[in-house]
KEPAMI-446318 format. One line per field, with one value per residue: residue number from 1; residue in one letter; x, y, z of N, C-alpha, C, O in turn. Coordinates in nm, 3 decimals. Layout:
KEPAMI-446318
num = NUM;...
residu = A;...
nx = X;...
ny = Y;...
nz = Z;...
cax = X;...
cay = Y;...
caz = Z;...
cx = X;...
cy = Y;...
cz = Z;...
ox = X;...
oy = Y;...
oz = Z;...
This chain:
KEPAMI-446318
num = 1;2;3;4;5;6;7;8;9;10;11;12;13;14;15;16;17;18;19;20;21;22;23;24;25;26;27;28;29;30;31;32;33;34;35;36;37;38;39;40;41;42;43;44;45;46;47;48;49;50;51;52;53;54;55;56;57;58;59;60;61;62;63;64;65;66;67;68
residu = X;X;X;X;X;X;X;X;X;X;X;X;X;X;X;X;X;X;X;X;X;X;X;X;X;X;X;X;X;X;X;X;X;X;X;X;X;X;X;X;X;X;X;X;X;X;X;X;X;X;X;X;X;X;X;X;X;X;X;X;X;X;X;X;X;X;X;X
nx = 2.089;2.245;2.184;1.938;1.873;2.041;1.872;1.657;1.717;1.804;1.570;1.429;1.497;1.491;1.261;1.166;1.297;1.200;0.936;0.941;1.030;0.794;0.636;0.756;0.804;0.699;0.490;0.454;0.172;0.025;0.099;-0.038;-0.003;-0.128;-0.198;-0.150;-0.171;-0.034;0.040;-0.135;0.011;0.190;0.159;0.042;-0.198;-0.091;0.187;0.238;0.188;0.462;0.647;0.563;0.585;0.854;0.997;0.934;1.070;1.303;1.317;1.277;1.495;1.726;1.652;1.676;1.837;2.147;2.208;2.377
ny = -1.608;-1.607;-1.430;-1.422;-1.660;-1.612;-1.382;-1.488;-1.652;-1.443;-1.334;-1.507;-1.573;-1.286;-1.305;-1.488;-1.478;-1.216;-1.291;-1.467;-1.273;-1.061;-1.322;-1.335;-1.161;-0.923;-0.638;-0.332;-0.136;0.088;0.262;0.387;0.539;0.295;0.158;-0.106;-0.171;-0.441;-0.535;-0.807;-1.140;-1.410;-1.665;-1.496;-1.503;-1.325;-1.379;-1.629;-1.641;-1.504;-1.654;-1.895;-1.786;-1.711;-1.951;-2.089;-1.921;-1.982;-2.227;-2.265;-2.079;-2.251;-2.473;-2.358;-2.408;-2.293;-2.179;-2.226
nz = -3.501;-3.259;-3.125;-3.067;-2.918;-2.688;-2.615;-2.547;-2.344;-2.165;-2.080;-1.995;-1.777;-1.609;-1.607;-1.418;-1.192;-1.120;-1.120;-0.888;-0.706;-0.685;-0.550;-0.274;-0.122;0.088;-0.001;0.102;0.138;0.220;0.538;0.787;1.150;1.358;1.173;0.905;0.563;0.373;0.053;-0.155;-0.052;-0.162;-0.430;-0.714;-1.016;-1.183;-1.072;-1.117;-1.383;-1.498;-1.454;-1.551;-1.861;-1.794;-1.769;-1.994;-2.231;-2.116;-2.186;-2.471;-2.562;-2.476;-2.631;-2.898;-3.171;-3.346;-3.675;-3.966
cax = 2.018;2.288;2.098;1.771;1.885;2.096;1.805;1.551;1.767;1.807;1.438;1.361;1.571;1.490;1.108;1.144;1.355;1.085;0.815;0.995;1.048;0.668;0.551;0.754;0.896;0.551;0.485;0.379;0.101;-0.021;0.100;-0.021;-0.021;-0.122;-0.296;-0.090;-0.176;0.030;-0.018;-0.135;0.151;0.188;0.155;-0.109;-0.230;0.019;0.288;0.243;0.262;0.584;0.740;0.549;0.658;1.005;1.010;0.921;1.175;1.423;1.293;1.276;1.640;1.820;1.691;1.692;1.962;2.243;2.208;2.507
cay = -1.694;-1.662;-1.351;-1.455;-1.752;-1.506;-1.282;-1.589;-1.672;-1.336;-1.304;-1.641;-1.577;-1.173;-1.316;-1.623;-1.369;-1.097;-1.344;-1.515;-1.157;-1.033;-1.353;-1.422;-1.053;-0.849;-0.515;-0.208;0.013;0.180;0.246;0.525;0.511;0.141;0.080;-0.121;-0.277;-0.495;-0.604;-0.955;-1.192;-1.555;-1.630;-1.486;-1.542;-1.253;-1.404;-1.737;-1.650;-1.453;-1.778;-1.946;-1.752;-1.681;-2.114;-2.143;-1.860;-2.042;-2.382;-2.186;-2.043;-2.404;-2.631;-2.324;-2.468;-2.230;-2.155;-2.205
caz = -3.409;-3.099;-3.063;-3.051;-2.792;-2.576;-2.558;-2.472;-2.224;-2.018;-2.048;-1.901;-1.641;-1.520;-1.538;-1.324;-1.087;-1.077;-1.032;-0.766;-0.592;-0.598;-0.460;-0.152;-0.114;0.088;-0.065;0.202;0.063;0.320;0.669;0.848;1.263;1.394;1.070;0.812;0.460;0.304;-0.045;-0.116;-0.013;-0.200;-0.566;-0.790;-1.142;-1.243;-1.076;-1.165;-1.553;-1.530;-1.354;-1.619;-1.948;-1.828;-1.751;-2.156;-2.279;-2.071;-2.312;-2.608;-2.557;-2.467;-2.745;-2.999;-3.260;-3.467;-3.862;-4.027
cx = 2.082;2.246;2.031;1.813;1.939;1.970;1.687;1.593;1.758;1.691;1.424;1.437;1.534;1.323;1.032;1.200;1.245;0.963;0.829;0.981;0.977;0.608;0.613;0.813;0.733;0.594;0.389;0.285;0.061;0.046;0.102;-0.076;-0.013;-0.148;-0.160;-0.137;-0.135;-0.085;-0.042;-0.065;0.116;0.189;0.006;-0.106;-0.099;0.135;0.305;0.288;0.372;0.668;0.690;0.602;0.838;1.049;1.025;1.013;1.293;1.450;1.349;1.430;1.762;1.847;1.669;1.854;1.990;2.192;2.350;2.473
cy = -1.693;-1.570;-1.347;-1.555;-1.709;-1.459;-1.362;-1.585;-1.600;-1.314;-1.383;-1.586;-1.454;-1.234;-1.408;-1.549;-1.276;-1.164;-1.403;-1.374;-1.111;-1.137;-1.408;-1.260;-0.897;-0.670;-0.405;-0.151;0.124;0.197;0.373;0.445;0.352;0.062;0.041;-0.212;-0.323;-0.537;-0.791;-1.073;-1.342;-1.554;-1.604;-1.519;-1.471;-1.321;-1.536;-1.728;-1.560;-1.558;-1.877;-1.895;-1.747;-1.891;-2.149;-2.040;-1.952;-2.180;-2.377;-2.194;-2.159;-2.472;-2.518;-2.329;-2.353;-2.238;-2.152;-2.144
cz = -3.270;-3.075;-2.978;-2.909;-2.679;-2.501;-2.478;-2.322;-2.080;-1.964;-1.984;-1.809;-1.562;-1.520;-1.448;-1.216;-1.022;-1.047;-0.888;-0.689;-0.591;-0.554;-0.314;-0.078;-0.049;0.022;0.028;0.087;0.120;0.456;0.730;1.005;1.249;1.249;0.946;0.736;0.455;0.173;-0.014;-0.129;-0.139;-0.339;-0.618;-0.902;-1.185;-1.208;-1.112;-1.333;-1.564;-1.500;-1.521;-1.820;-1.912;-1.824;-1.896;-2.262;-2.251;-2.162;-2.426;-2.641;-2.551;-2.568;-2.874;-3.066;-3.327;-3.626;-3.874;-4.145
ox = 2.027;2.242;2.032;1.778;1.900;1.947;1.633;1.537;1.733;1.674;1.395;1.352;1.534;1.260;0.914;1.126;1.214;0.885;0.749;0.902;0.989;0.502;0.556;0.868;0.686;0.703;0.267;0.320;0.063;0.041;0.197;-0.148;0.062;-0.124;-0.085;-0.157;-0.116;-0.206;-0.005;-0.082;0.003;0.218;-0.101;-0.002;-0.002;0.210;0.422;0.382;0.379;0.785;0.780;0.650;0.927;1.142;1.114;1.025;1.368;1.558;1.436;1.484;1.869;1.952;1.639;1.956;1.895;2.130;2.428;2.561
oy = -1.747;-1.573;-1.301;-1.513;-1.753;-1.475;-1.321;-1.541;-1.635;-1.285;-1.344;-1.522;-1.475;-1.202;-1.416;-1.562;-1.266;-1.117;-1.391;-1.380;-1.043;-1.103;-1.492;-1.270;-0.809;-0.613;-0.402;-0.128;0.238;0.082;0.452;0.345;0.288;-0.055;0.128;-0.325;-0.342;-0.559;-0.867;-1.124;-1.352;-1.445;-1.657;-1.581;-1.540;-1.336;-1.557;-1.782;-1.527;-1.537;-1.918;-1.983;-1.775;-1.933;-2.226;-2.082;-1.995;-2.227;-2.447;-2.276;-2.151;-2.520;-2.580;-2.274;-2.291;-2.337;-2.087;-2.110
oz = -3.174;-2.952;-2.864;-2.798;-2.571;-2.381;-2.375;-2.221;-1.965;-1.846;-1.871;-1.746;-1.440;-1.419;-1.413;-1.118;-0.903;-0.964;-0.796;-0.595;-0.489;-0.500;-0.245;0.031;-0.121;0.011;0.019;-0.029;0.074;0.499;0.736;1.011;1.175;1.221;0.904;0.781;0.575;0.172;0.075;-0.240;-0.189;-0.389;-0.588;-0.928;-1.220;-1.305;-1.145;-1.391;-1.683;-1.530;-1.595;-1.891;-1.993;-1.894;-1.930;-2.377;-2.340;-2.197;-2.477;-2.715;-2.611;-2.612;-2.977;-3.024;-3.375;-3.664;-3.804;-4.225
């Protein structure tokens, strides 16, 4: 089980990280001459549920209790 709660843990945490860093972090796609894309900046559905699963790993991982 300190596995399993380790591994909750890192997860909650690299997916609250990586959601945090595509929504405040812009993403080039294009830029040729004057003309430049950017991807679309702020939070989206996708990034909202990586913020939101890694938030409930991070739950998961805290109040999961030891086997003796």
């Amino acid at each position: 089980m300190k596995i399993l709660k380790t591994a909750l843990l890192v997860v909650g945490i690299v997916l609250i990280a990586f959601g945090l860093y595509n929504a405040f972090v812009p993403q080039e796609v294009l830029d040729v001459g004057p003309l430049e894309v950017s991807a679309k900046e702020g939070l989206s559905n996708q990034t909202l549920g990586m913020i939101g699963l890694g938030v409930v790993a991070l739950i998961a991982g805290a109040f999961l209790k030891n086997r003796k």
